[in-house]
C-alpha positions as CSV (number, residue, x, y, z in Angstrom):
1,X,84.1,89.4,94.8
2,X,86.7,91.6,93.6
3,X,89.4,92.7,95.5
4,X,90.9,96.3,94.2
5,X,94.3,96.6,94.4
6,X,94.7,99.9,92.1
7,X,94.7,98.9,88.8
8,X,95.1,94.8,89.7
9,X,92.2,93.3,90.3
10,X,91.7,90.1,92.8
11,X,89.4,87.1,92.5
12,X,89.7,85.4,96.4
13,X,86.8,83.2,97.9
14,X,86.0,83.9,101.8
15,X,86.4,82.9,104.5
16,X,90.0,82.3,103.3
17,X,91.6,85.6,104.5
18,X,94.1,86.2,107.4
19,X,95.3,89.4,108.2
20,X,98.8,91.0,109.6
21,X,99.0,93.9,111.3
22,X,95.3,95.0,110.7
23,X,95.8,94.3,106.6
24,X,95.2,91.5,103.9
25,X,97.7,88.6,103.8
26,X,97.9,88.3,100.1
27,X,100.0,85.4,100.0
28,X,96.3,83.0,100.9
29,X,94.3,84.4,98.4
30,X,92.7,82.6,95.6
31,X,93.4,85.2,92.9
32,X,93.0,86.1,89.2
33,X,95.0,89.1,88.1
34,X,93.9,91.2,85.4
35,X,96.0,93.3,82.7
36,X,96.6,97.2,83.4
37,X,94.7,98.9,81.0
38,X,97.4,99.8,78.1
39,X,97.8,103.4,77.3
40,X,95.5,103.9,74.8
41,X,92.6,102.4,76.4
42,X,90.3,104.8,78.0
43,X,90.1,106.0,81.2
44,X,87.8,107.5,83.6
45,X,88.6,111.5,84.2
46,X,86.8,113.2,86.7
47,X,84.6,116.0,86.3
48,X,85.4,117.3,89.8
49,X,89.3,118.1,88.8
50,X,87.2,120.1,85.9
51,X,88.0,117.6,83.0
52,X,84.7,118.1,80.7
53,X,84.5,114.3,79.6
54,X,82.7,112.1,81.9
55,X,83.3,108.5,82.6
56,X,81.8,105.8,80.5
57,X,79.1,104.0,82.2
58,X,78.7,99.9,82.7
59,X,75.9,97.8,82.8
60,X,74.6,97.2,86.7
61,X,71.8,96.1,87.9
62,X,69.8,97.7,90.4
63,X,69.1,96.7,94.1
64,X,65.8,96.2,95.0
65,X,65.3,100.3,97.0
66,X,62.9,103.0,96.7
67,X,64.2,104.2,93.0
68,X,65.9,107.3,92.5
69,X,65.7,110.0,89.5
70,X,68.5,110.1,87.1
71,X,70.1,113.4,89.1
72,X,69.6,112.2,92.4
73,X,72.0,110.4,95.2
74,X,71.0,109.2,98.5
75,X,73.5,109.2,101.6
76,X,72.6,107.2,104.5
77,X,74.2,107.5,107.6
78,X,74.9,103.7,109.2
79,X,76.8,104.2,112.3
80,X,80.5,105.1,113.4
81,X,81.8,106.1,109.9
82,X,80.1,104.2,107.3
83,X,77.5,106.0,105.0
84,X,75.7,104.2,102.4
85,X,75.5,106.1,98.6
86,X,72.8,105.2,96.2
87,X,73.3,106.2,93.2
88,X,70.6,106.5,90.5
89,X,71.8,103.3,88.5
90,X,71.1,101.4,91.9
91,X,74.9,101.4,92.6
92,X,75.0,100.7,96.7
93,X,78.3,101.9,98.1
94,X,79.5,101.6,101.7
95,X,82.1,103.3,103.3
96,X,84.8,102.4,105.6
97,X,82.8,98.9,105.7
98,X,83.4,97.1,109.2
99,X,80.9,94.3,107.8
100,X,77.9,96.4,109.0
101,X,75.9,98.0,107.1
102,X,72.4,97.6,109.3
103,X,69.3,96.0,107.4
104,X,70.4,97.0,104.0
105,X,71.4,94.2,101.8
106,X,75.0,93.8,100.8
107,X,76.3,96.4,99.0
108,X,78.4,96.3,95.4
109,X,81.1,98.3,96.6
110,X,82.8,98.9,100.4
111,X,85.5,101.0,100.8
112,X,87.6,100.2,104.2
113,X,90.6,101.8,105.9
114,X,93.2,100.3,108.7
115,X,94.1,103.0,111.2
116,X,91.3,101.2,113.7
117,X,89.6,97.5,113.5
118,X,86.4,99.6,113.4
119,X,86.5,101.0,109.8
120,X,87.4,97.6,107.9
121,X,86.6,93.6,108.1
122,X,89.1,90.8,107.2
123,X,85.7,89.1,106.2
124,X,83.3,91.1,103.9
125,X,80.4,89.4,102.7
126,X,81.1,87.4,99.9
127,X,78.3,89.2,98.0
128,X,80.0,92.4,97.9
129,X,81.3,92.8,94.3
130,X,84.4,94.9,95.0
131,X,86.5,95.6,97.8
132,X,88.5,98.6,98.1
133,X,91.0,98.5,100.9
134,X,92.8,102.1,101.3
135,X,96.4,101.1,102.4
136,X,98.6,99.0,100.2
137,X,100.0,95.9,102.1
138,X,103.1,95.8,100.0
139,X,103.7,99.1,100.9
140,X,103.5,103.0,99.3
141,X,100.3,104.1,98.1
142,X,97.0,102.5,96.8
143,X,95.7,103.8,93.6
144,X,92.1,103.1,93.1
145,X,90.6,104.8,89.9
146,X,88.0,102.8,88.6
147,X,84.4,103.2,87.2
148,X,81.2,100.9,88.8
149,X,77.9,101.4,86.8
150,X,77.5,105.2,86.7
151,X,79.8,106.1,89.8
152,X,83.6,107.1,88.9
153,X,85.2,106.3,92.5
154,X,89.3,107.6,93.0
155,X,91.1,107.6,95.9
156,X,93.9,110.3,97.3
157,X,96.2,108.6,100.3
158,X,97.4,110.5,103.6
159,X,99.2,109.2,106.1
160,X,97.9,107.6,109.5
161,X,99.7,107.7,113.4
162,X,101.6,104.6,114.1
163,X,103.4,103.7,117.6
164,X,105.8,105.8,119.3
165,X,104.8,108.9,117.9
166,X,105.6,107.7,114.0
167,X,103.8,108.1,111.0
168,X,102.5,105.0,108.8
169,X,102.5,107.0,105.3
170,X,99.4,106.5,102.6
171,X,97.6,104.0,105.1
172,X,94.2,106.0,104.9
173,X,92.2,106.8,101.8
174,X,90.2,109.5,101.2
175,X,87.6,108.1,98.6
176,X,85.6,110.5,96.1
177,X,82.5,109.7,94.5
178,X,81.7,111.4,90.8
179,X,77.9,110.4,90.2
180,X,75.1,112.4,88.7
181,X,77.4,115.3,88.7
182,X,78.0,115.6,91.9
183,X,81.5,115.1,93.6
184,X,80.8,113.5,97.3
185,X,84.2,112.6,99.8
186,X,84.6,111.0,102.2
187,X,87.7,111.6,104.6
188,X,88.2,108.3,106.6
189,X,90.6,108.2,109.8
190,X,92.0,111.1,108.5
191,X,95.0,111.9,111.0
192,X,96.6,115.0,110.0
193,X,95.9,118.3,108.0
194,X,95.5,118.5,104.2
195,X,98.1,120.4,102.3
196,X,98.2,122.0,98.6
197,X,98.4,119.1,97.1
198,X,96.0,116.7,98.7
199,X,93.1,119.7,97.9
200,X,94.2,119.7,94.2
201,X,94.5,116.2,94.2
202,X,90.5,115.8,95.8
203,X,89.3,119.0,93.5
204,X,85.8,119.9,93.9
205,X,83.5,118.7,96.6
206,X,80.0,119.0,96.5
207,X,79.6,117.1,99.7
208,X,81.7,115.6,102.4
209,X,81.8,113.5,105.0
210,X,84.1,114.3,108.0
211,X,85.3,112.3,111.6
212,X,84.2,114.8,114.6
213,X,85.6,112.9,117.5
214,X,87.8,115.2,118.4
215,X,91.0,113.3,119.0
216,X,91.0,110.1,117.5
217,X,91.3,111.3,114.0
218,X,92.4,115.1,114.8
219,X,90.8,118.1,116.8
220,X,87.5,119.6,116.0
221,X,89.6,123.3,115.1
222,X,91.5,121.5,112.8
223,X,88.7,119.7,111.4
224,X,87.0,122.6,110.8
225,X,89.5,124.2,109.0
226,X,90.0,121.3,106.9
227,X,85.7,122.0,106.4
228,X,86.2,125.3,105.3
229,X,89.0,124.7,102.9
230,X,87.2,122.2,101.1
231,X,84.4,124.4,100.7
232,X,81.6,121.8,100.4
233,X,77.8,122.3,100.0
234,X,76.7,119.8,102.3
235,X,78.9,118.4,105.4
236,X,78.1,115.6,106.9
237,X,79.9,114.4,110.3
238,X,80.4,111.2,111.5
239,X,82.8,109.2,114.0
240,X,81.7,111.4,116.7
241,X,82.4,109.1,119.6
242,X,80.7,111.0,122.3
243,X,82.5,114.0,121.7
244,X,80.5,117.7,121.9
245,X,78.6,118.0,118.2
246,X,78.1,121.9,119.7
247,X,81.8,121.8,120.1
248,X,82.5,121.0,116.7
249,X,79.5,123.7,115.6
250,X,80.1,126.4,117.1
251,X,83.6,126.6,115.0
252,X,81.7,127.6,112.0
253,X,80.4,130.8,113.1
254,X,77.2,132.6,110.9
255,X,79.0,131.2,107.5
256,X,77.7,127.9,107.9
257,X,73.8,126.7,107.9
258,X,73.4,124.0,110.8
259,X,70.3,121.2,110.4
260,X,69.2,118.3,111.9
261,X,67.2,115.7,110.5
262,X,65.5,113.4,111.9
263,X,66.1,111.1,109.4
264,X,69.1,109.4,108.8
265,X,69.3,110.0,105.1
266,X,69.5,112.5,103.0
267,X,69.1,113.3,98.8
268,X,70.8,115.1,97.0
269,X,71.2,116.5,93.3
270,X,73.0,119.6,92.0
271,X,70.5,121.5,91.6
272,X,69.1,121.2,94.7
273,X,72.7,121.8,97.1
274,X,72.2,124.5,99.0
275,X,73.4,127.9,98.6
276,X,75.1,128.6,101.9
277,X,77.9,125.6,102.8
278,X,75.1,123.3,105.6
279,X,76.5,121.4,108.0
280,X,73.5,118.7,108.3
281,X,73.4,116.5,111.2
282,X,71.6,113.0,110.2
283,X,69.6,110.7,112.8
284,X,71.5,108.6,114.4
285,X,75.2,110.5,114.5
């Protein structure tokens, strides 16, 4: 298993992990570290900043699912704030992983944030290829930018509540997915608006995948505006946690399509995203 910190890479055997202050402790890891890449080695770009070149591609083999098309993705909605990507390589993905991930089997890549004991593990299954935590626990901002069979994955960092009314800066990660052309996001505990730079910094989404609680994470007005910034195709809400879904709704007005499935997955390609920004509500959320 591969532990991602940025560019450093981390070889550590399980169940050998304690954690401080809801983060890795480092110091009892088991660890190779690999060089940076040096300057003139390539790197990933991202199609959804409008860079033309897309990422290289490695080897992966796929998991054992109902196979998708070359252009297709399939999102599958797993409870609280985890969604599971297939991508058509076979590349599983989980997000904020909490070591649940229902009767799928362990997927290559988790990505996990702090702000709650809910949205990351201390433990992830040992069969899970790479880990990518979104705080740094040394401090200042992660920097994940890194390419897994046909998926380019980045990260952008905002900051998270901490006690007495202070602010924990970079401890959440908003993770973006370039695969099959498509740019999907996902926002994590997000705890505070996004400003010029964090939407130039995520660039296009396609689809995205937002918190509705309410409160936890922020209010459904200023979630919605967040929504209608980032001006995605397909929204897809999650961490509801018994709030109103018609609260969060009926913010949208007649721009946005509503739908509910009653399936909790959904594919996608871009070809097929629809024409009016839909905010579809997935079994199970």
């Amino acid at each position: 298993m591969k532990l991602q910190w940025g560019f450093v890479s981390l070889l550590f055997a399980l169940p050998v992990i304690t954690g401080i202050s809801g983060g890795f402790n480092s110091e009892n890891m088991i660890r190779t570290v690999q060089a940076a890449p040096s300057d003139q080695a390539p790197r990933a770009v991202s199609i959804c900043q409008a860079v033309a070149k897309a990422p290289q591609a490695v080897p992966v083999i796929p998991v054992a699912r109902v196979p998708l098309n070359r252009d297709q993705v399939r999102i599958s909605y797993v409870g609280h704030s985890t969604y599971l990507i297939e991508t058509p390589q076979g590349v599983t993905i989980a997000t904020d992983y909490n070591g649940f991930t229902g009767n799928s089997a362990p997927p290559q890549v988790v990505t996990m944030n702090k702000a709650h004991s809910s949205h990351f593990t201390l433990q992830p299954d040992p069969a899970i290829e790479t880990v990518l935590p979104g705080w740094n626990p040394n401090g200042g901002p992660i920097d994940h930018d890194l390419v897994v069979g046909d998926t380019y994955i980045r990260n952008v960092t905002t900051d998270i509540r901490s006690g007495f009314g202070g602010r924990e800066p970079d401890a959440n990660s908003i993770f973006i997915f370039e695969v099959a052309g498509l740019c999907i996001g996902h926002l994590g505990h997000l705890h505070h608006e996004l400003d010029d730079q964090h939407i130039a910094q995520i660039g296009r989404l396609d689809v995205v995948m937002v918190p509705i609680d309410g409160g936890l994470t922020i209010g459904h007005e200023k979630m919605s505006d967040i929504v209608k910034r980032l001006r995605a195709s397909v929204v897809l809400p999650m961490h509801r946690r018994g709030s109103s879904i018609d609260s969060f709704l009926k913010l949208f007005g007649n721009d946005f399509a509503r739908e509910f499935r009653s399936d909790e997955s959904i594919t996608v390609t871009l070809k097929n995203l629809p024409k009016q920004p839909t905010i579809v509500i997935l079994s199970g959320v």
